[in-house]
N, C-alpha and C positions, 0 to 999 in steps of 0.2 A: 631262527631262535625258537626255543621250545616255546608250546600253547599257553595260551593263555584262559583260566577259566572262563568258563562258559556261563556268568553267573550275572543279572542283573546290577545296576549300580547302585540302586536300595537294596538290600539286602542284608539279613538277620538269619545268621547260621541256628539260632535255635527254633526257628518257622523253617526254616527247611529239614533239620534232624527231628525234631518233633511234632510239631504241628502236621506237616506235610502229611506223616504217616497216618494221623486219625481221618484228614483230608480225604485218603484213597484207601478209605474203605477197611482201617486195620485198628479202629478205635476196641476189638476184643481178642485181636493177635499178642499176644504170650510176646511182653519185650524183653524182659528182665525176669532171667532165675535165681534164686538167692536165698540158700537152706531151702525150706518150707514157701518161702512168699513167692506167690507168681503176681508180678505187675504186668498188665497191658500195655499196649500205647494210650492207650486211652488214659491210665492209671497214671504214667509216666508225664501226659500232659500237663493234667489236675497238679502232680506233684510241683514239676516245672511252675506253674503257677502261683500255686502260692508259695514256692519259695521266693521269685521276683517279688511280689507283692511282704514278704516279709525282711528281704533282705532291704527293700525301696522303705521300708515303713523303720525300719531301724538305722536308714540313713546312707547306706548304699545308693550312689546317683552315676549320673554318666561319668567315662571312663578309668572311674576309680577302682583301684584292685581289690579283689575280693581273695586271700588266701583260704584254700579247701586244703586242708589237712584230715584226710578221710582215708580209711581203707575202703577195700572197691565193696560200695554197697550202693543203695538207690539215693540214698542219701549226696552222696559224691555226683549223679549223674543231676540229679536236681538241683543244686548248687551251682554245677557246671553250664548245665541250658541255662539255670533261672539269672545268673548275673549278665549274662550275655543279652537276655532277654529285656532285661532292663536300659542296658546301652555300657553294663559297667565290663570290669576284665576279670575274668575266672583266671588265679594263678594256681592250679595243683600243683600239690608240693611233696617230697619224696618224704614216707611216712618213715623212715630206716635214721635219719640223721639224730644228732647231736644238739642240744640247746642253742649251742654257740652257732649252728649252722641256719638254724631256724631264726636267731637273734638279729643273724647278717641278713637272710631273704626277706625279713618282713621290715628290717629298716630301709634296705635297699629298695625295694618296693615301695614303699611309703605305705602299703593298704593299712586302711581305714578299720577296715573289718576282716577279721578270719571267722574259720569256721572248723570245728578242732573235735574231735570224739574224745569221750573221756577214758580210751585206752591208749592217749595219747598227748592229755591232758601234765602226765610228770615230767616229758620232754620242753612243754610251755612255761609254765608256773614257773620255774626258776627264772627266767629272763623278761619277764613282766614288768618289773620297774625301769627294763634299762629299752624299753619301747616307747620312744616318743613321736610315733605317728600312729599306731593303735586305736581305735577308740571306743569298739563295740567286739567282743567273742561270743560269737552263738556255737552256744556247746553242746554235741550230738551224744547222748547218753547211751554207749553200746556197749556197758560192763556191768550196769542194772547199779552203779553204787551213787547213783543221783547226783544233782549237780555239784561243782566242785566249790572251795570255798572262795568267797566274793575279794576279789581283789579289786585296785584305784581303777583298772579298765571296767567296762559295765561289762556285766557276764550275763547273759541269755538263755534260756531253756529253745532250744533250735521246733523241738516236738512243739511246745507247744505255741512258737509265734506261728508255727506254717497251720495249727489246726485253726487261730484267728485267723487268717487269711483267707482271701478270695481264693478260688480255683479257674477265674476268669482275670488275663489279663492282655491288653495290650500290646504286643510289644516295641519297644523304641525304632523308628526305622532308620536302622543304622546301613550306612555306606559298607558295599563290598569290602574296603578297604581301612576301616576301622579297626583297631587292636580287639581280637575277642579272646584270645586268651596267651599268657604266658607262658612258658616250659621255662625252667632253670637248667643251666648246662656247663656244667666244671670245665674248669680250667686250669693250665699248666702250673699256676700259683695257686690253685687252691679256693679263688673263689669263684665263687659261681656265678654266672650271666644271665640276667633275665631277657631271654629270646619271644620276641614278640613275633606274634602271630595272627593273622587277620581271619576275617569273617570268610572270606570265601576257600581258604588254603585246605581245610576239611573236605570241603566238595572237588577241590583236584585230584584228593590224595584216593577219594571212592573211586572216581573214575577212570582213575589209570592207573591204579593198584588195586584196588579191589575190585573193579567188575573186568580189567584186560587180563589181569595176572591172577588173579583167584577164582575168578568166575563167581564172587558171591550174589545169591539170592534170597527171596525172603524165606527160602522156604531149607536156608541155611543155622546153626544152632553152634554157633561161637564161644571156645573158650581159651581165655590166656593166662598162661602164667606170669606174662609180665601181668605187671600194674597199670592201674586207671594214672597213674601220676610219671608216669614212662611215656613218650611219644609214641614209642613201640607199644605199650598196652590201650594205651589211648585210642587208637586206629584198630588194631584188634577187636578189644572188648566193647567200645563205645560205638564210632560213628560210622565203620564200617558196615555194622552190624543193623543199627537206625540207618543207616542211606541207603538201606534196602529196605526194609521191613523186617530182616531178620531176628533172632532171638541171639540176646546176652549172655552166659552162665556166667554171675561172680560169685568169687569166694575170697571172704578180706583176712584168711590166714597166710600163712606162713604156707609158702610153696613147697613142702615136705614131698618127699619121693612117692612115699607110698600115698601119702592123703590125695595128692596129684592124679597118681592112675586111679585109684578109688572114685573121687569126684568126675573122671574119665568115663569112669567103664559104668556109672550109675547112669550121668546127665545126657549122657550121649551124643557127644558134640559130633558136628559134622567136619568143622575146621579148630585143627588143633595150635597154638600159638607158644612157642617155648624159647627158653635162649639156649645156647650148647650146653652150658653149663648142666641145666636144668635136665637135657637129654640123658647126657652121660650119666647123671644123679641115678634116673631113672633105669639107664642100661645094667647098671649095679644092682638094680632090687634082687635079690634069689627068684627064680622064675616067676620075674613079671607078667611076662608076655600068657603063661600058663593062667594066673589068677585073673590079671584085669581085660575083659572084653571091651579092646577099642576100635573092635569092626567096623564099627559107626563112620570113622572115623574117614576122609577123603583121601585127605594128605596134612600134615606137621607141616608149618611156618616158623624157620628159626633165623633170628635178627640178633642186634646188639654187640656178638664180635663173630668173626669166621668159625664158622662150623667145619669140623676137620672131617676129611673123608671117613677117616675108620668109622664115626661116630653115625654117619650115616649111614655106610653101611653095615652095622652092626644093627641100627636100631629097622633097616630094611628088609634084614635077614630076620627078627624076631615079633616086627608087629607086621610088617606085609602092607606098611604103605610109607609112599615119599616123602621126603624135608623136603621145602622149596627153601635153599639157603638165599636172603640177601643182604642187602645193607642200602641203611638209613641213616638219617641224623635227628637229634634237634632242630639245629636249623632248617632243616628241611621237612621236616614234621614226620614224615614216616619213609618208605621202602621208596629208591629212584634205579637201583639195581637189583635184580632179582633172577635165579634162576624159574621156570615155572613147569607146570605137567606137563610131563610129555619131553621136557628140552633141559634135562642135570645134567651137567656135569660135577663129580662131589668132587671139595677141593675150591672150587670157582664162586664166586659172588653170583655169578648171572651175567643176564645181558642187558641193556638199557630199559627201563619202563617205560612203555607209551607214552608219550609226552615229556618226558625230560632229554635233555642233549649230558653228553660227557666228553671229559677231554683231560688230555695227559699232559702233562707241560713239567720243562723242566726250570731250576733254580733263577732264571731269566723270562721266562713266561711263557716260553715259547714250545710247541707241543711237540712232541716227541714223537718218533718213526717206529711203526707198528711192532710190538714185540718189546717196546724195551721202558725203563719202569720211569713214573716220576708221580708229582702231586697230582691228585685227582680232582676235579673242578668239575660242577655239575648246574646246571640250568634247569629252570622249572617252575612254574608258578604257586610251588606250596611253600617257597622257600620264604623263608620270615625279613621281616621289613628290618631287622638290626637289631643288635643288644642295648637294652637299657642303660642308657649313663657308660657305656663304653663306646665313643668316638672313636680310638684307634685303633682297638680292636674290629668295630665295625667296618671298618675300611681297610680291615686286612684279610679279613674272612668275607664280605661282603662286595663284589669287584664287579658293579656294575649289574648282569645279569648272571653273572656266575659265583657260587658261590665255592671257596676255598674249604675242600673237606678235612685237610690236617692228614689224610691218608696217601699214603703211596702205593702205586698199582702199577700192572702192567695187563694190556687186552691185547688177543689172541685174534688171529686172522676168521675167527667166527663169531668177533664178536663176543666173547666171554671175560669176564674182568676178574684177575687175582691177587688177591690181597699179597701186599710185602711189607708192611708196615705203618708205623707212624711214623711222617715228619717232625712231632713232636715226640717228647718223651711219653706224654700217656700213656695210661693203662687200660684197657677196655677187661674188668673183675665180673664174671657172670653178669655181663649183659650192662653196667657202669664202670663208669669213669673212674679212675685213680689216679691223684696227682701223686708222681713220685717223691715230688718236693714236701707235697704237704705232712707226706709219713716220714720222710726223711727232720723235715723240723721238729715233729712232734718226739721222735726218737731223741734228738739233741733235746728237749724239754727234760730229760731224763740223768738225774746228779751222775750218773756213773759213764756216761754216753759224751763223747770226743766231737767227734762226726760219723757221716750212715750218708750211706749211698744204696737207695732204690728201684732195682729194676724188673721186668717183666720176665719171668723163667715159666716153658711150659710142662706141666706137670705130665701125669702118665694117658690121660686123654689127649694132650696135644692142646689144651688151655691155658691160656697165661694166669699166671700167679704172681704176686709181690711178694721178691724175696729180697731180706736187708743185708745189707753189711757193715758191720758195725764196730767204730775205733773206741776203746775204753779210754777214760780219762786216766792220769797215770797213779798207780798207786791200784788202779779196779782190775779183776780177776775175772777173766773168762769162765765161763759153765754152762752147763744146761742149763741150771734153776735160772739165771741171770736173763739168758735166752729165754725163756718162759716168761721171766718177771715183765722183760720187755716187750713180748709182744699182747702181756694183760693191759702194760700199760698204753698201749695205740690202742686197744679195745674201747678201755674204759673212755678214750680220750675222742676219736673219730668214731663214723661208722663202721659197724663192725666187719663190711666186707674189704675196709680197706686196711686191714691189720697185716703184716708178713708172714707168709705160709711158714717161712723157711728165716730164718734167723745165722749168721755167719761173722765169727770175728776176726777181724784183719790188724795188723800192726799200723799199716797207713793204706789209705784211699788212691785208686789211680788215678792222675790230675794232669792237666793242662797242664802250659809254663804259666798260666794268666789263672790258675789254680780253679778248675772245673774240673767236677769229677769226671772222669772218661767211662763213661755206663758201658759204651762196649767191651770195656774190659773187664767190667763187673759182671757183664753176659756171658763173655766165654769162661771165669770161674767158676760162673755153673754146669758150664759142659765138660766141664772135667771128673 
């Protein structure tokens, strides 16, 4: 069975990402770039510190969650070590969502306390009354319009409890095996899962993805496009980066094409971090490759959904270095397959990570003869201890010491794994999740709208996209404008990457005898 880490049974994930590094001699090594401000490790300690000491003093105690609603700035990483440090649970949370979606994770959650920027503050404020496990927001001021107005929950100035604070603390000595932090991870229905994750599953993910397969060192300078609130950006931008000594680049906008190679060809990352989407984005700029210098650069890391070969070789042919395509999960915090330098195949996921096992099995459990496809099941010690308040889920995704990835594959007599789908209906949208059902209800929320059937079409990259089809209530008139109206209103109503590219109206839906939609038949409409 795959390794187990290698980690002490006391043990506090933010004394080894933090503290460690000032330990060996790195208390003036550059952690964090971010605009104009360079933090040290040293910086980043002090930071860590007194944010434990202010989140501990505003009432933040052992194992209780702490929601970071932050875009990636230092703010986010201090938040992140400082509740851990304490003994409590960091839940970063995906800064893209909807009220109602925020509303579900922090009741779900039960935390006590969030911690929210005020360019992120108008997604909160609406659902404030209807939080009744709430009790303290400390609010990160990063749009200069000062704190926001005082609601029944107590609101906090975040700057100024960390400038009362100590920059010496403690911290709680918490068991290897302790909850330190959360990921939320969508689901077929639409809600989302709090995936728990322990103190030591960071330290597995460094040592057999980022020092077997990346070769990172300190003397490496890190940037991703995903996000601090992604698993994928999480291991990237954060602790990949601290479990060496290396340096962080963040930037807490909007992933823009061009801002993208700009902040590239300025910061000069060593390892570059993107999802396909994000590639292809970039393949489109009018002569990228000409304006932005990413010599710097080693090789691109691209995660979240399969990278298609054109894409790679396209962006091969024009910047002059490699994608290491693989695949990761939530549940398993970051990369267990991977292609790496020196050993691509484009097309292909990779081959096993150092330390995890994989295995193929079909509808009966039982594994499968080389070459031919089924569920994919993977082992590993960064795999998370279970979902929050889901028992049967837990125990269906959870099987002992493997865990069920929802994906179907098939692996090559070398060794190489290729993606063939989902078991489930899922969507993987530029690097997340998309329930089909969820856009499919919200479509039926709509006076003119029958039923809508959701599925995954890939567009001229060779990307999946959510395209609808959609029955009118009788008496409604097909059109464009209608077509538009409805995909403003999945905008206005979900997150915006999970709205339908493509919009399509049908007389009636293909269905079971037991009246399920038959999505494969909705799939091949599109290939006509």
């Amino acid at each position: 069975m795959a390794a187990v880490a290698d980690v002490p049974e006391r043990f506090n994930a933010a004394l080894h990402f933090v503290d460690r590094n000032v330990e060996r001699g790195r208390a003036r090594k550059v952690a964090v770039e971010f605009g104009d401000q360079r933090l040290t490790y040293g910086d980043v300690l002090g930071g860590v510190n007194r944010c434990a000491n202010a989140l501990a003093s505003l009432g933040a105690t052992l194992e209780q969650r702490v929601t970071i609603l932050l875009p990636d700035c230092p703010d986010f990483i201090h938040c992140f070590f400082g509740a851990m440090k304490l003994g409590a649970v960091a839940v970063p949370t995906n800064t893209l969502l909807k009220p109602h979606d925020y509303r579900y994770m922090l009741e779900d959650s039960r935390a006590r306390m969030l911690v929210v920027s005020t360019s992120l503050w108008p997604s909160i404020e609406p659902i404030l009354p209807e939080l009744h496990h709430l009790q303290v927001i400390a609010v990160v001021d990063d749009t200069g319009r000062g704190m926001p107005s005082a609601s029944t929950i107590a609101t906090v100035d975040l700057k100024q409890a960390l400038a009362a604070s100590s920059p010496e603390f403690t911290a709680f000595e918490t068991s290897k095996d302790d909850a330190a932090f959360w990921l939320y991870s969508s689901g077929t229905t639409g809600f989302p899962k709090g995936t728990i994750h322990l103190h030591h599953d960071m330290t597995f993910c460094c040592d057999h993805f980022g020092r077997h397969i990346l070769g990172i060192d300190e003397n490496d300078r890190t940037y991703s496009v995903a996000k601090l609130f992604f698993a994928y950006g999480l291991g990237n931008a954060l602790y990949f980066p601290f479990g060496v000594g290396a340096t962080t680049i963040l930037y807490p906008g909007r992933p823009v094409p061009d801002v993208v190679l700009e902040l590239a060809a300025q910061s000069k990352p060593t390892i570059f971090f993107a999802v396909p989407t994000a590639y292809a984005a970039m393949l489109d700029m009018p002569d990228g490759a000409k304006r932005f210098d990413l010599s710097s650069v080693r090789f691109g890391v691209s995660a979240g959904e399969a990278l298609p070969a054109d894409i790679y070789r396209r962006w091969k042919a024009q910047y002059g270095f490699d994608i290491i395509d693989g695949i990761g999960s939530t549940e398993a915090a970051h990369m267990f397959i991977s292609n790496r330098p020196g050993a691509i195949r484009p097309g292909s996921s990779g081959q096993i990570v150092p330390g995890y096992e994989a295995r193929i099995v079909d509808s009966d459990g039982h594994q499968v003869p080389l070459g031919q496809t089924g569920r994919l099941q993977i082992a590993g010690d960064s795999i998370a201890a279970g979902y929050w308040n889901r028992h049967e889920k837990t125990k269906a995704t959870f099987l002992g010491d493997w865990l069920d990835t929802g994906d179907t594959y098939c692996v090559d007599e070398d060794g190489y794994y290729w993606f063939a789908g989902r078991s489930d209906d899922m969507l993987k949208v530029g690097g997340q999740w998309v329930s089909p059902v969820e856009v499919e209800s919200t479509l039926i929320e709509h006076p003119a709208v029958l039923e809508a059937g959701v599925v995954g079409v890939p567009d001229e990259h060779d990307l999946v996209k959510p395209v609808a089809y959609v029955v009118l209530r009788r008496g409604q008139a097909a059109s464009d404008a209608l077509a538009s109206e409805l995909q403003g209103f999945v905008k206005e109503r979900l997150a915006q990457f999970k709205y339908p590219r493509e919009l399509h109206f049908l007389d009636e839906l293909p269905k079971t005898a037991t009246g399920k939609i038959q999505r494969f038949k909705l799939r091949a409409l599109s290939k006509k």
